[in-house]
N, C-alpha and C positions, 0 to 999 in steps of 0.2 A: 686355586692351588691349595692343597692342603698337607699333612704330615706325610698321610701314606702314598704320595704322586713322589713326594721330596725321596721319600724311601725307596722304593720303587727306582728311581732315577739313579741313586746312589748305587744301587746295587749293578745296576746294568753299566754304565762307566768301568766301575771296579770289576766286570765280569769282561768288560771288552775294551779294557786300554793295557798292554803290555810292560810288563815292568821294565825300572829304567834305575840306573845307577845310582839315582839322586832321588829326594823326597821331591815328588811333582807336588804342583799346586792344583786345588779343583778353581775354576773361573766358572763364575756365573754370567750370562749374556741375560738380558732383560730385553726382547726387541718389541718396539712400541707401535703403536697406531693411531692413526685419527691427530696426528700430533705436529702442529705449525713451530717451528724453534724461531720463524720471524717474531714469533712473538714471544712477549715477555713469560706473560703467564704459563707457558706452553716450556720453557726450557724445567729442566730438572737442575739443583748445584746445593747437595747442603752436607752435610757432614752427620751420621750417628757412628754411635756405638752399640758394639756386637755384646754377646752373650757371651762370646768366649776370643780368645786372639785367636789370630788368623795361620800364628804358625811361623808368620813372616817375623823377621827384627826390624823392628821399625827404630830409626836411628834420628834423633831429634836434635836439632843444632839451636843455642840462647843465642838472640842479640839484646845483651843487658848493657846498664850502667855500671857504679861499682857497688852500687845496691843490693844487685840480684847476683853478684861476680859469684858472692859464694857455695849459693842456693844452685846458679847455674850450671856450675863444674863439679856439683854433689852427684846433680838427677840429670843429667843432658848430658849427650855424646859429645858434645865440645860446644865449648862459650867463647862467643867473639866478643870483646868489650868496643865500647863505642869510639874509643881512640883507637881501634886495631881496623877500623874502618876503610883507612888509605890505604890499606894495605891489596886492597882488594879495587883496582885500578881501570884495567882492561875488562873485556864481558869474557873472555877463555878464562880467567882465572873464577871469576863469578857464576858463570857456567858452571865451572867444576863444582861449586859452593854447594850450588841448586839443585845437582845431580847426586850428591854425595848424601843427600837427608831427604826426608820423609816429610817432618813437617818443620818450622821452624818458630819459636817461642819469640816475641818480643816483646821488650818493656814499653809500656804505653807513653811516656816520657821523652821519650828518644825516639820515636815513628817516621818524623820528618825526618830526620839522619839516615833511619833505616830505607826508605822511600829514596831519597835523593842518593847513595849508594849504590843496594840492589836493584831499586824498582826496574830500572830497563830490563832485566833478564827473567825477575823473579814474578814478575807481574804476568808474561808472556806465556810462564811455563806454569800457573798458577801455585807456586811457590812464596808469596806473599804470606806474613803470619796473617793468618782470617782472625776476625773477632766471632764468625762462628761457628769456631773448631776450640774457642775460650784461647786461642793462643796470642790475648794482646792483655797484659796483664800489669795490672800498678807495681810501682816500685817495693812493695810491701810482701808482693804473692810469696804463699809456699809450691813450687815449682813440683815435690815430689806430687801429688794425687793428681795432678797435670798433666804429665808427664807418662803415671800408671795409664790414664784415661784415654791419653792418645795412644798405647799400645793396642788398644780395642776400639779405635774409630776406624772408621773407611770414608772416604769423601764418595759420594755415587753423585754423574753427574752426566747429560746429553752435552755431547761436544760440537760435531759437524751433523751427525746422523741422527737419530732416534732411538738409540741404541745405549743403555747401560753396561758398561761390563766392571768384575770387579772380584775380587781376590776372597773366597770364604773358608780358606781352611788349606790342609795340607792331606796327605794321604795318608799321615800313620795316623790323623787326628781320630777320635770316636766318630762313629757314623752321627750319632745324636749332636754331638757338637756341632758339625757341620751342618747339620738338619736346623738346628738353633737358629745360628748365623747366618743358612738361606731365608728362614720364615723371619726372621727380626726383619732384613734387607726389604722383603718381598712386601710384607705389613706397613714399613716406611714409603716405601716408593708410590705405592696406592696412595698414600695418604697427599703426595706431592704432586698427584696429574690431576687435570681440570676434571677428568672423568671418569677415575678411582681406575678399578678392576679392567674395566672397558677400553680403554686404553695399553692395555699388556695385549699386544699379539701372539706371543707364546715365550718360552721359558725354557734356556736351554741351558745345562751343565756338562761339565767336562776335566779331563786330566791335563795338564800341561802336552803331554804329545800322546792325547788320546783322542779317540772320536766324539761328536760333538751329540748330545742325547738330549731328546725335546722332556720337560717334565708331565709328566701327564698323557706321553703318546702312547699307543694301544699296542703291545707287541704282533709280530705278523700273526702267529698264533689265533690272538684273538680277533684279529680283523679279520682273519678267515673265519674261524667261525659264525663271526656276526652273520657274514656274507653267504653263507650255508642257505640253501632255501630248507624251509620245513617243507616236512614231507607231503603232498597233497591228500589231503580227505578223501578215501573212497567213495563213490558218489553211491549210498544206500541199490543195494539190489533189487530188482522188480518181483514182488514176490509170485512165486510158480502156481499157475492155477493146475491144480491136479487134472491128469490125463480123464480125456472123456471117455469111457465104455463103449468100445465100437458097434454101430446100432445094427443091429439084426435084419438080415438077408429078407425081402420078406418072397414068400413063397409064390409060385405062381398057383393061381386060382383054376380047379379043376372042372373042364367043359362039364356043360350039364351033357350026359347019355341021349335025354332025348330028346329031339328037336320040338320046336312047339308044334301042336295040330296044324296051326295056320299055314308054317313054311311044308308039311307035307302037303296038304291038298292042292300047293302051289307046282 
């Protein structure tokens, strides 16, 4: 895959998805092959960051101590301290926790608290702070360039299927912006299957409730053409032998007058 497929794809979506009342999102689908998810090495699960944000508000929830209490409620959409823990009892209310943020920051200190808490819900819905998304951080951290950094990460990951999919932009965004953020994605995920490139069956984009467009695929256009036969080779002409001169009559031969001697004295 390369810029001008990524372009090309952009343009045919925006040329055939319908506008809609609201800023759609374009979704990238990455569908795989050759690819066993029994096994280990065979699953995909890590976390980068884009070139540019996706468009989306990505809403970050701290669970700190009273360390980070401050730092937390500077840069984070809301901080739960570690005594506000009980508060959060049942899995409906924890649920709602899980479903309400994006990713969530913890202090390294207090993990086991945060485990024995959330873990039943947060673990399930892969809502755990990761250590490799940097969201498990000492009591020390400055939360703000953490916090920027996760506004431009995406987690891309194979779940039940062989299948990526994953949020890269919005539709008022720049064509190249999104162009970024599909080649950043597309250049990671090669680098994360047993068999790079080889392993992508194809590559599809799209508008929230638009039609689904493969990256790289040949308009009908030109599949017709392809399919054109060229035209066949004259097969060289036989060259014309010039007419013959038609041959001359020949005359008949005029009796001799006079008989020989021998037939008279016969």
């Amino acid at each position: 895959m390369d810029k001008n497929q990524v372009t090309q794809a952009l343009e045919k979506v925006k040329a055939n998805s319908p506008k809609r009342n609201f800023r759609q999102s374009y979704d990238l689908v990455i569908n795989l092959t050759h690819i066993d998810l029994k096994k280990a090495e065979h699953k995909v699960d890590f976390y980068t960051q884009l070139s540019h944000p996706t468009g989306k508000q990505i809403k970050v929830c701290a669970l700190v101590g009273p360390e980070l209490r401050e730092s937390a409620k500077s840069n984070c959409d809301e901080a739960i301290l570690a005594d506000d823990f009980l508060k959060y009892k049942d899995k409906k209310s924890i649920k709602k926790l899980a479903n309400s943020y994006d990713y969530f920051i913890a202090q390294a200190t207090i993990m086991p608290k945060i485990a024995t808490a959330f873990g039943r819900v947060f673990g399930p819905k892969g809502k755990m702070p990761s250590p490799k998304a940097g969201c498990v951080v000492p009591p020390n951290a400055n939360l703000k360039p953490l916090v920027d950094k996760l506004k431009k990460t995406v987690r891309l990951r194979t779940i039940n299927d062989p299948v990526i999919r994953c949020l890269v932009g919005k539709e008022d965004m720049k064509d190249e912006e999104v162009m970024d953020n599909i080649m950043s994605i597309y250049d990671q995920v090669i680098h994360h299957l047993p068999e790079g490139k080889h392993n992508v069956k194809n590559i599809c984009l799209k508008l929230s409730m638009g039609p689904v467009v493969k990256v790289g695929e040949k308009t009908e256009e030109e599949t017709k053409g392809k399919k054109k036969a060229k035209p066949k080779a004259e097969a060289p002409k036989a060259e014309e032998k010039p007419a013959e001169a038609p041959k001359a009559k020949e005359e008949p031969k005029p009796e001799p007058k006079d008989k020989p001697k021998e037939e008279a004295e016969k």
